[in-house]
C-alpha positions in Angstrom: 18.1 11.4 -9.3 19.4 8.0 -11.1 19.3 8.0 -14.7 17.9 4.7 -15.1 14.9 4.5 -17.3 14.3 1.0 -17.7 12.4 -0.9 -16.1 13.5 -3.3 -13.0 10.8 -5.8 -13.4 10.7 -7.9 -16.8 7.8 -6.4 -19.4 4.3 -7.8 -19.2 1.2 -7.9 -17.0 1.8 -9.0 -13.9 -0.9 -9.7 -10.9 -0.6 -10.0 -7.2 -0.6 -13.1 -5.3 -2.4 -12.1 -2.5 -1.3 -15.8 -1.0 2.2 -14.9 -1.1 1.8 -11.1 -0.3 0.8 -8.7 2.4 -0.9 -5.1 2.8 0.1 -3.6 6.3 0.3 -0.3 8.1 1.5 0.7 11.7 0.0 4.2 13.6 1.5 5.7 17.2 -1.1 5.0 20.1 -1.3 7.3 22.9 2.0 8.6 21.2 4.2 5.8 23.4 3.0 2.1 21.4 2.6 1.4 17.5 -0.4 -0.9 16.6 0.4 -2.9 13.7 -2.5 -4.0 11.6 -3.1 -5.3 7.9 -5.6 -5.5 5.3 -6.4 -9.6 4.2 -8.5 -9.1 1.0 -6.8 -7.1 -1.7 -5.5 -7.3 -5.3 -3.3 -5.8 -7.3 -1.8 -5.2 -11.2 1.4 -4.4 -12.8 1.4 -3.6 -16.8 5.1 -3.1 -17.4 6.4 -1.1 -20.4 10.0 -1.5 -22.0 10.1 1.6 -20.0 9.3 3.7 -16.7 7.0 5.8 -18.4 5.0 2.9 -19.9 4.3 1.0 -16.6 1.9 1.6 -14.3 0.4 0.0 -11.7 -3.3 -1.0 -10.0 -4.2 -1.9 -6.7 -7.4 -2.3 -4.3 -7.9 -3.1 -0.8 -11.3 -4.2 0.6 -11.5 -2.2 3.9 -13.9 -4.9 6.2 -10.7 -7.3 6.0 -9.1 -4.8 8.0 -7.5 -6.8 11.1 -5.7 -5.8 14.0 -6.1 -8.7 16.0 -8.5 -6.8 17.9 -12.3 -6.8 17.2 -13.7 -4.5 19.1 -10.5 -1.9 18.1 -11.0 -3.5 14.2 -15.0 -2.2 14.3 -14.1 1.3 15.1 -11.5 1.3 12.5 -14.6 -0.5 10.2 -16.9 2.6 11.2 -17.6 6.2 10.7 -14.9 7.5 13.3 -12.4 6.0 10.2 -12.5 4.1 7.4 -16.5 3.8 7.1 -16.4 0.6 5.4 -19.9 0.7 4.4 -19.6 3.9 2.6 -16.0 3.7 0.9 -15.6 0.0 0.8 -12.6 0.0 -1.1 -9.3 2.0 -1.0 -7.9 2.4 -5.1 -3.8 2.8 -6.4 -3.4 3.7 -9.7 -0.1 5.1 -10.8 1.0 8.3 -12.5 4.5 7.9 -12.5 7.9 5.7 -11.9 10.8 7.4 -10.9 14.0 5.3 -10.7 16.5 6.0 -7.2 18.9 3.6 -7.9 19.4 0.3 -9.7 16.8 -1.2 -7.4 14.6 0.6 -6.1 12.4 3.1 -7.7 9.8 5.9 -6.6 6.5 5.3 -7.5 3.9 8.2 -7.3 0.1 7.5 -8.0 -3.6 8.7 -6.7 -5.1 6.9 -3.4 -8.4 6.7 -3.2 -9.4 6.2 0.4 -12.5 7.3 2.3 -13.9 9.2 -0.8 -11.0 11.2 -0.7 -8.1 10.9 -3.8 -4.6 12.6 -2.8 -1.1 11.7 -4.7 1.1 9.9 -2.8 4.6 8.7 -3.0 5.4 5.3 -2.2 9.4 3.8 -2.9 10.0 0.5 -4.4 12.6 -1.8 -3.6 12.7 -5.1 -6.4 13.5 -8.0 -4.2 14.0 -10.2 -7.4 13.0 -12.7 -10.1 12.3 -16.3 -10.7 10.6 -19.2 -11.7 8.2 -21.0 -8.8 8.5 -25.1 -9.0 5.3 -25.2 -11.0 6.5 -22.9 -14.0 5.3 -19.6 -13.1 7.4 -16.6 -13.4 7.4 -14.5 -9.9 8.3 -10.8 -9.1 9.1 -10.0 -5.3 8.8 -6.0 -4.5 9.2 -4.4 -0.9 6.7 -1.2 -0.9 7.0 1.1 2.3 5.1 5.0 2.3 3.9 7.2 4.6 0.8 8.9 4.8 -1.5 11.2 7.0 -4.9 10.2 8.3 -6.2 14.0 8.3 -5.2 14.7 4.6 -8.1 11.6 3.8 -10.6 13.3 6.1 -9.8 10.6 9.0 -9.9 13.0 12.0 -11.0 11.1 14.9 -8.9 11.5 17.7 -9.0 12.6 21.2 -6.0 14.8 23.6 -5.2 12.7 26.4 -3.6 14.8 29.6 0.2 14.6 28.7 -0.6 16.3 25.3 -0.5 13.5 23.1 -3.1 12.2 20.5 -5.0 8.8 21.2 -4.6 8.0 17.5 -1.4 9.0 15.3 -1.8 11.3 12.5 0.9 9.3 10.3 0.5 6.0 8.9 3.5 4.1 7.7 2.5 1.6 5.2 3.9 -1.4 4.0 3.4 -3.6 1.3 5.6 -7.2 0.4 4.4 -8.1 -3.2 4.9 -11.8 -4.7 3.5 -11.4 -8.6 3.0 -14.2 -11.1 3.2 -12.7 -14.8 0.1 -13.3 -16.6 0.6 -15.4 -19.9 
């Protein structure tokens, strides 16, 4: 465990550019071919403390924008089988805590609220860097990778094919690249 407490992205509020950013995730098919897919609507917050232990950190994703460049695939993911859009329409981040690695990266654990379901996960941080865009704005860049299980948010549909493996994977790895523009 590093001994860093401070924080690696300058103090303030800082929100996502969703422009500049992505939300993806990637699942085993069959158990032989990952399908890639991302949400396109989503937002996002930083409030940054002097220190780990005052920053936290918001996010929301709205479920229909799901896209895996196929619609008929991107429909059952939209329906009951899985993310039952109509009934959960958003999946929620918030925070609990910031643990730092190394000088960095950092571990961020927080509650996920997806398909009525909240579990903690744990998602690590990597800060890409700092700077000012041509027009004056002070930007964040952060790499955000996790890994998560479909089952522990009640997302069971699935079916045994002959060789023994599962049509859908059980574990999603999740990626997040994060542009942010401090607020002023």
């Amino acid at each position: 465990m590093a001994t860093r407490s401070t924080t690696l992205v300058p103090t303030g509020t800082w929100v996502v550019d969703p422009a500049h950013s992505s939300v993806e995730f990637a699942v085993k098919h069959m158990g032989i071919a990952t399908v890639r897919g991302k949400f396109t609507e989503f937002e996002g917050t930083l409030d940054v403390g002097q220190d780990l232990a005052g920053s936290k950190a918001y996010g929301n994703v709205k479920v229909a924008s799901i896209t895996t460049n196929e619609e008929q695939r991107d429909e059952h993911l939209r329906s009951p089988d899985f993310f039952d859009a109509e009934q959960y329409p958003e999946i929620t981040f918030e925070s609990t805590r910031i643990e730092p690695i190394d000088e960095d990266s950092s571990r961020v654990f927080g509650n996920l609220t997806m398909h009525g379901i909240t579990n903690e996960v744990k998602l690590e941080v990597v800060f890409q860097g700092a700077d000012t865009d041509p027009w004056g704005n002070e930007r964040v860049g952060l790499e955000v990778v996790g890994v998560l299980k479909r089952s522990d948010f009640d997302m069971k549909f699935n079916q045994a094919l002959g060789s023994g493996n599962m049509l859908v994977g059980d574990k999603v790895n999740v990626s997040l690249d994060i542009s942010a523009v401090k607020q002023a």
